[in-house]
C-alpha positions in Angstrom: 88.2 27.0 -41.5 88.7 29.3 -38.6 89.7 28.0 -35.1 86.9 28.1 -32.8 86.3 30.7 -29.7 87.7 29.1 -27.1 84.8 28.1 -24.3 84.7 29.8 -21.4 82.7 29.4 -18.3 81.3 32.5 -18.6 80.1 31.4 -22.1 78.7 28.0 -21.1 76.6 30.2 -17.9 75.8 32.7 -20.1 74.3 30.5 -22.6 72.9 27.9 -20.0 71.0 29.7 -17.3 68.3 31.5 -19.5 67.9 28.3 -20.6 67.2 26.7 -17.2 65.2 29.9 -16.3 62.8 29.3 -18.7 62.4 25.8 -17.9 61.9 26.3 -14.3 59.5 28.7 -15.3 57.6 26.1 -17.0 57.3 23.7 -14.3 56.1 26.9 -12.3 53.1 27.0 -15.1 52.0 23.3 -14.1 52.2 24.4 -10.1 50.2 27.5 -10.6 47.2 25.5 -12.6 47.3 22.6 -9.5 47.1 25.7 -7.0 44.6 26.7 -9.3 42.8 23.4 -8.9 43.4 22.4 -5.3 40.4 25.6 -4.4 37.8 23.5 -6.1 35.4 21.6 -4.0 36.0 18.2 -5.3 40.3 19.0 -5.3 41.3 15.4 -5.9 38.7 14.5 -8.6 39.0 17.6 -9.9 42.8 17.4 -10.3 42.9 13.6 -11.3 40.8 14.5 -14.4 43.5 17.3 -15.3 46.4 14.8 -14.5 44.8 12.3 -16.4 43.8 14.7 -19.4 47.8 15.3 -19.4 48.5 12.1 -19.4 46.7 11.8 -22.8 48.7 15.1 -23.6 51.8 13.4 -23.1 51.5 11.3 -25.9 51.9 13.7 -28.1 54.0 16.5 -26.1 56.6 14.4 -25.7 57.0 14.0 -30.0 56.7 17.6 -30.2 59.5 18.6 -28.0 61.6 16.1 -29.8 61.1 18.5 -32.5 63.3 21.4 -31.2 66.3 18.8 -30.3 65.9 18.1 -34.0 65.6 21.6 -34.8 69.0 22.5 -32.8 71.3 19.4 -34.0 70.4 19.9 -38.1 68.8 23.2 -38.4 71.8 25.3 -40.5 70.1 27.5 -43.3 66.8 27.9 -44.6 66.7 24.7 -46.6 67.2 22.8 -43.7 64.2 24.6 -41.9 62.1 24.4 -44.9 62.9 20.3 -44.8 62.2 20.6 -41.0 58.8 22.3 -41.2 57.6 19.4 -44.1 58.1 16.6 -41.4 56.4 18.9 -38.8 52.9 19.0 -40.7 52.8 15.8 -41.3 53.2 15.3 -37.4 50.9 18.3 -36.4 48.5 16.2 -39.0 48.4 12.9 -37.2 48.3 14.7 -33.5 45.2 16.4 -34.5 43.4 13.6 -35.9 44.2 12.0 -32.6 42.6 14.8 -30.9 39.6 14.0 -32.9 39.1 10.7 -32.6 39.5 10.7 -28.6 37.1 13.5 -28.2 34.3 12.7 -30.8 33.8 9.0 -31.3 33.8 6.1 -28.9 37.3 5.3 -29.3 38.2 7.9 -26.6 35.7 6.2 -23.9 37.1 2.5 -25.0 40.8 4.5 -24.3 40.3 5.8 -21.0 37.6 2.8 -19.4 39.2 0.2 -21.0 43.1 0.9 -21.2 43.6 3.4 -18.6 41.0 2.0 -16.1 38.8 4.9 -15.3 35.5 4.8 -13.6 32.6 5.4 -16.1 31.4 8.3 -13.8 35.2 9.9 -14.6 35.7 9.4 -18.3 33.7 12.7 -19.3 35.3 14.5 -17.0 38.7 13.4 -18.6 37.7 14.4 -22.0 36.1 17.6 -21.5 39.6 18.6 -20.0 41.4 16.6 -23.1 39.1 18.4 -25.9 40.5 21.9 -24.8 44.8 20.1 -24.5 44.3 18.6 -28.0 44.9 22.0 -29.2 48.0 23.1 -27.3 50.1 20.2 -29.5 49.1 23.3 -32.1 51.2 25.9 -30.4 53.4 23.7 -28.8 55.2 23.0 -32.3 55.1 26.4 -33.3 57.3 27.0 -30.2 59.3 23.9 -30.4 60.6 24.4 -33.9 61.4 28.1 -33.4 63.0 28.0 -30.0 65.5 25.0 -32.1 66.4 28.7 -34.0 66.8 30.6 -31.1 68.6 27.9 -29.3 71.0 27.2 -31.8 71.7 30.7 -32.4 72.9 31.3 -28.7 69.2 33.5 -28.4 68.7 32.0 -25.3 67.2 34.8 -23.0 64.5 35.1 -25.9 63.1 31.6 -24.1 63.0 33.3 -20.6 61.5 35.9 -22.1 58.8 33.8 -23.7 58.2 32.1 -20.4 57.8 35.4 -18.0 54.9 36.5 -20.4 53.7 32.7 -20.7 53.6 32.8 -16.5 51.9 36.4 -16.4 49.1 35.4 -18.7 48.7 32.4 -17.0 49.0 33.7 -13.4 46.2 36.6 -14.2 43.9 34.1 -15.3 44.3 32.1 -12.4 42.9 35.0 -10.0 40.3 35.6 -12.3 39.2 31.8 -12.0 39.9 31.5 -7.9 38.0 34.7 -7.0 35.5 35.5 -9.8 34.7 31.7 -11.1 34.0 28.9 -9.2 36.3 26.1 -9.6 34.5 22.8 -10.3 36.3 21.3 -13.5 39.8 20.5 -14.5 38.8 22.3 -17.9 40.2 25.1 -15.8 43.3 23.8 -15.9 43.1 22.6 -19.6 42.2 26.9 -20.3 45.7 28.1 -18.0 47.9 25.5 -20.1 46.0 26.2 -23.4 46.6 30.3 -23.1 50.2 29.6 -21.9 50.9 28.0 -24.5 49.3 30.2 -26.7 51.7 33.2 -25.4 55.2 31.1 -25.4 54.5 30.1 -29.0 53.7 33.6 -30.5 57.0 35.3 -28.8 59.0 32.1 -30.1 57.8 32.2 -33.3 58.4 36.3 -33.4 62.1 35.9 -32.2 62.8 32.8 -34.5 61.4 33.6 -37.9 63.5 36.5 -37.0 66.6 34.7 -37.2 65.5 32.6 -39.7 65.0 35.1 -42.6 68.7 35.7 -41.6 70.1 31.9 -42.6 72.2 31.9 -45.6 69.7 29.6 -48.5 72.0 26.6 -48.6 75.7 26.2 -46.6 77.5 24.3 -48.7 79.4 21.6 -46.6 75.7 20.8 -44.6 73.9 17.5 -45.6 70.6 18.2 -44.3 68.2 19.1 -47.4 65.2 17.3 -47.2 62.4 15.7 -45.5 64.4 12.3 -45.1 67.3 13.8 -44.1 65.3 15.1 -41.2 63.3 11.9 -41.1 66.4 9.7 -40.6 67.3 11.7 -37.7 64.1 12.0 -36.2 62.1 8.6 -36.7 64.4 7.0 -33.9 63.5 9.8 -31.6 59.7 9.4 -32.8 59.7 5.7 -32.1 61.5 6.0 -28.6 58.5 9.2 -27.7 56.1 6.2 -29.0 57.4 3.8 -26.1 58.3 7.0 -23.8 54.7 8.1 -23.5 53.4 4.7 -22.3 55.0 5.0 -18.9 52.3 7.8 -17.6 49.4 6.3 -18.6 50.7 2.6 -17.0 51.1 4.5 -14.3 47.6 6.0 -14.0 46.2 2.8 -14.4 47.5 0.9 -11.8 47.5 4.4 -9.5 44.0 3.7 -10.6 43.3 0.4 -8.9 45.3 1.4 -5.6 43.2 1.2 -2.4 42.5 5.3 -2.8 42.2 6.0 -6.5 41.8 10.1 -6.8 44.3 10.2 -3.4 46.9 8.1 -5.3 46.3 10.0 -8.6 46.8 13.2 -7.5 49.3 12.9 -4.7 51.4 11.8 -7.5 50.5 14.6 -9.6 51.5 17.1 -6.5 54.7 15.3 -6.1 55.7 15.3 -9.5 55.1 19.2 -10.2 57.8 19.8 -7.0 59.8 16.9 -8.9 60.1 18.6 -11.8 60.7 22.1 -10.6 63.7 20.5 -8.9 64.6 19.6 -12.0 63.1 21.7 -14.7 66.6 24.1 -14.0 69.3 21.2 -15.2 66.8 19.9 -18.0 69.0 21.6 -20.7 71.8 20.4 -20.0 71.9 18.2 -23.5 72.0 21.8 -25.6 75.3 22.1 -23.6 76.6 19.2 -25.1 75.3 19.7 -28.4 76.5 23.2 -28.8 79.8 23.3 -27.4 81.0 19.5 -26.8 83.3 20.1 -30.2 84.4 23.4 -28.8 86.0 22.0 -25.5 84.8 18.3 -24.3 86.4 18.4 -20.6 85.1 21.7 -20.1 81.4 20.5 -20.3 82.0 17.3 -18.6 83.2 19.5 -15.6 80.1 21.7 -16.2 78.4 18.2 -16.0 79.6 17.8 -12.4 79.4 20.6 -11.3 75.3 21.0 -12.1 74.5 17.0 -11.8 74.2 16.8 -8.0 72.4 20.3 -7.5 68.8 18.9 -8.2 68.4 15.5 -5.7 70.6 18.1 -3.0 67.7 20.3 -3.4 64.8 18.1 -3.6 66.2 16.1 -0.7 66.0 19.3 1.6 62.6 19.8 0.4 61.3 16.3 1.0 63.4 15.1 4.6 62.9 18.6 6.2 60.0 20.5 7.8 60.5 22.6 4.4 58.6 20.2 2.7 54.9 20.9 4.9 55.7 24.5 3.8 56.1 23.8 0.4 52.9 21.9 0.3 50.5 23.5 2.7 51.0 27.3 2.0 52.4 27.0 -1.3 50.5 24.4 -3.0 47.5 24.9 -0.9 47.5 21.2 0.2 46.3 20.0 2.9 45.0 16.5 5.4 45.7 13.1 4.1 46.6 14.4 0.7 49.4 16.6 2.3 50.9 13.4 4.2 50.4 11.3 0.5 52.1 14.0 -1.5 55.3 13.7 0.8 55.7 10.2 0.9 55.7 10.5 -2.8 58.2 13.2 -3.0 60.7 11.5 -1.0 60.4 8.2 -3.3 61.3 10.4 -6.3 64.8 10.9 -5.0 66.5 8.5 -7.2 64.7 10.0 -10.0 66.4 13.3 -9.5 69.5 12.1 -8.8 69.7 10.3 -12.4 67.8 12.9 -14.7 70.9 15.2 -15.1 72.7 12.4 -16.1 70.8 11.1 -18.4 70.4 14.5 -20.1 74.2 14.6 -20.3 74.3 11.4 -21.9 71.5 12.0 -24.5 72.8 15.2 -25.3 76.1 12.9 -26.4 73.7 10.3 -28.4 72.5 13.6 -30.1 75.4 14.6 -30.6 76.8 11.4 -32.6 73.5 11.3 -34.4 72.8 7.5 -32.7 69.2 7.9 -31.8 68.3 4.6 -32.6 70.3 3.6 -28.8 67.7 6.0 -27.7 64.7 3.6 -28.5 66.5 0.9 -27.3 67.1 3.0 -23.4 63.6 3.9 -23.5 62.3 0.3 -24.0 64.4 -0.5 -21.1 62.9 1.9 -19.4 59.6 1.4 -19.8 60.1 -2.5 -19.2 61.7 -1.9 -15.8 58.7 0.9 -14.7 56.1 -1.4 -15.7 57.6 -4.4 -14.3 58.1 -2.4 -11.1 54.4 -1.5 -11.1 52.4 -4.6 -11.0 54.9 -6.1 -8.0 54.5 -2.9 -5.7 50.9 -3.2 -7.1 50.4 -6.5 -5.5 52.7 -5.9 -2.8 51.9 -3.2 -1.2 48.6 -1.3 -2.7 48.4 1.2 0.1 51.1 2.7 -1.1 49.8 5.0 -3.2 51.4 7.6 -5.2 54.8 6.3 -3.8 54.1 2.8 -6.5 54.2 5.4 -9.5 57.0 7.6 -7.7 59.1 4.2 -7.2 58.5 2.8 -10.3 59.2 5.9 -12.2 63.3 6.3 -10.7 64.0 2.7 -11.2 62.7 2.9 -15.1 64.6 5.9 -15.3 67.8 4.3 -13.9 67.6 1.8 -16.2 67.5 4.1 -19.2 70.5 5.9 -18.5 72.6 2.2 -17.8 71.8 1.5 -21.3 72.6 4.9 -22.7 75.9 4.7 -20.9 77.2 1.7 -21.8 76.0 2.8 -25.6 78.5 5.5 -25.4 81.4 3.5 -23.5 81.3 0.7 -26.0 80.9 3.2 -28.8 83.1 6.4 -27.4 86.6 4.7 -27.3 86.0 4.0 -31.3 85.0 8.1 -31.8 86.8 9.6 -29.3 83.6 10.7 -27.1 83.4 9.4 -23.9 81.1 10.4 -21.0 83.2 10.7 -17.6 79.5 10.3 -14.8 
C-alpha cells in the first residue's frame, strides 16, 4: 500500500474553503427569502408562518443531510452507492408520506394547534407554506447523496458552483416577487427555497453521477455492500436527527406563548439567519476530519484552532457594535421594535457560535471512528438541557422573547459537545484519537 501525500496547508484550504463558500452561500439563500418577506404588509405573521413551515421542514432536512456524511464516510465504489441509494428510498418514502399526512388530513391541524401551539387563525397559513417545502426533502436528497461523491472525491468547488446558480435563481425570483407580486404569504418564501433547491440538486446530481460512473464495481479490502451495512452506520445518526429535530419546534411553541407571539417568532428567525451565516463558513469542518485525519492528525487539530474562534469573533462584532443596526435595518430590511428584538437575540446566541465549530470537529471524529451511537446519546443531552432551559426562562422572564429560544438553544448546544468530548477522551486514549479543544 502506497504512503499517503503528505497534507499540506495549502491542501487542507484548498479543499476546505469551497466547501465553506458554498455553505455560506446557503445561509445567504434563507436571508434573501426573509428580505423577501420582511416587504409584505403583515412581515411578522407573514414570516412566522415561513419559520414555522421550516420548522416542520426540519424534521426531515436534518435526516437528509445526514445522508451525505454517510455518503462521504462509506461511499468507495459503485456497490457501495448502489447500497446507499436502497436506504435513501426507503427514507425519501417515509418523508413523503409525512408530507401527505400533514397537508391533507387532520393530523397536520392536530400537529401545529395542538403540539406546536398555534393560533387557529395561523395553522392554514402554516400549511399552505408546508405543502410547497414537503417537496424540497425531494431534491434535497438528490443533492445530499451526490455532493457525499463530490466531497469525497476532493470535487469541492463543484458545491460552490452549485450554490452561485442556487443564489441567482433564487435572487431573480425574489425581484420578481418584491416589484411585480405583492407579498402577502410566506408561500413566497416556501417557492425561493423550493426552486433553490431545485437548481443545487440538478448541478449536484450532474457533477456526481459523473464521478460515480468512474468508481471501480467493488474494492476489494471495503466492507460496505449492502443496505445494512449502510443501515448500521446510519440508524444511529437517524435516531439522533429523530431527537435533533424536536429542539425547533419546542422552541416555537413556547416562543409561541411569550407575551408577543409573531415578535418572538420572528425576531428569532432574523437572529438566527445572521447566526448561521456566521457560522455557515466553519460548518464543514467534520469533512476535514474525515478526509484527512489519517493523513496527518496534528495538522487538522491546528487547522481546528486556527478556524474555531473566527465565527463568535465575527458574530460578536456584529451583535455589540453599531454594525449590527446596519446589518439589520439596510440589509435585512428590519425595522422598529422588531429591529431592537432581533439584536437582543443575536447577542444571546454568542455561546452558540462559540461551541458549533467545536462540536463539528468533534463529530467529524465520532464519524470518523464510526461511533454514532455517542451521537444519539449528545443529542438527547442536548435537547434535555434546551427544553429544560425553556420552560424556566418561560416562567421567568416571558418578555424575553426571542432571547428564551436564543438562550436555550447555546446551553443545549453546550451540552452536546460535553458529552461528545468526553466520548472521545474516554475512548481516544484506547485508539489513539484524541481531540486537543
Amino acid at each position: 500500500m502506497s504512503t499517503p501525500e503528505p497534507l499540506s496547508w495549502r491542501r487542507l484550504f484548498s479543499f476546505f474553503i469551497p466547501l465553506g463558500i458554498s455553505a455560506s452561500l446557503v445561509t445567504i439563500s434563507h436571508v434573501i427569502i426573509n428580505r423577501t418577506l420582511a416587504f409584505a404588509v403583515d412581515a411578522e405573521v407573514v414570516i412566522a408562518s415561513y419559520a414555522l413551515a421550516m420548522s416542520l421542514v426540519t424534521i426531515t432536512e436534518r435526516p437528509s443531510t445526514l445522508l451525505r456524511q454517510t455518503c462521504s464516510a462509506l461511499v468507495r465504489d459503485r456497490l457501495s452507492f448502489k447500497a446507499l441509494l436502497k436506504v435513501t428510498w426507503i427514507f425519501l418514502a417515509f418523508v413523503l408520506a409525512i408530507g401527505i399526512l400533514i397537508v391533507y388530513t387532520p393530523i397536520g391541524k392536530w400537529i401545529l394547534s395542538t403540539l406546536f401551539g398555534i393560533k387557529d387563525s395561523m395553522v392554514p397559513l402554516v400549511i399552505n407554506v408546508y405543502a410547497i417545502l414537503m417537496f424540497v426533502s425531494i431534491f434535497s436528497v438528490i443533492r445530499n447523496i451526490y455532493q457525499g461523491i463530490i466531497i469525497t472525491n476532493n470535487r469541492t468547488k463543484w458545491l460552490t458552483i452549485g450554490m452561485v446558480f442556487r443564489l441567482a435563481g433564487m435572487y431573480s425570483l425574489s425581484l420578481y416577487f418584491i416589484y411585480y407580486h405583492q407579498i402577502t404569504s410566506g408561500m413566497i418564501g416556501a417557492i425561493l427555497f423550493l426552486t433553490g433547491m431545485i437548481i443545487e440538486a440538478a448541478v449536484s446530481y450532474s457533477e456526481g453521477r459523473n464521478i460515480a460512473k468512474k468508481m471501480p464495481e467493488k474494492l476489494a479490502d471495503h466492507p460496505v455492500e449492502t443496505r445494512a451495512d449502510v443501515f448500521k452506520f446510519y440508524k444511529p445518526l437517524l435516531f439522533s436527527s429523530f431527537v435533533a429535530m424536536l429542539i425547533g419546534p419546542a422552541i416555537n411553541v413556547v416562543l409561541g406563548k411569550t407575551e408577543g407571539i409573531a415578535l418572538a417568532i420572528s425576531s428569532f428567525a432574523i437572529a438566527s439567519s445572521l447566526l448561521q451565516l456566521m457560522l455557515s463558513f466553519f460548518t464543514y469542518i467534520h469533512q476535514i476530519v474525515l478526509n484527512f485525519y489519517h493523513i496527518d492528525p496534528k495538522k487538522v487539530r491546528r487547522f481546528g484552532l486556527l478556524t474555531g474562534f473566527i465565527p463568535v469573533t465575527l458574530l460578536a462584532i456584529i451583535a455589540y457594535t453599531p454594525m449590527s443596526y446596519w446589518v439589520l435595518g439596510h440589509i435585512m430590511n428590519v425595522n422598529g421594535e422588531l429591529l431592537t428584538q432581533s439584536l437582543y437575540t443575536l447577542r444571546a446566541f454568542v455561546l452558540y457560535a462559540l461551541v458549533m465549530p467545536w462540536l463539528d470537529y468533534s463529530n467529524g471524529l465520532i464519524l470518523l471512528r464510526g461511533q454514532t451511537k455517542a451521537m444519539f446519546r449528545s443529542q438527547m443531552a442536548n435537547a434535555i438541557c434546551t427544553f429544560i432551559v425553556l420552560i424556566i426562562l418561560l416562567f421567568i422572564f416571558p418578555a424575553w422573547n426571542g432571547v428564551i429560544g436564543a438562550l436555550a438553544q447555546s446551553i443545549g448546544l453546550a451540552a452536546e459537545l460535553a458529552i461528545i468530548t468526553l466520548v472521545i477522551r474516554r475512548t481516544g486514549r484506547r485508539s489513539g484519537l484524541q481531540v486537543n479543544n
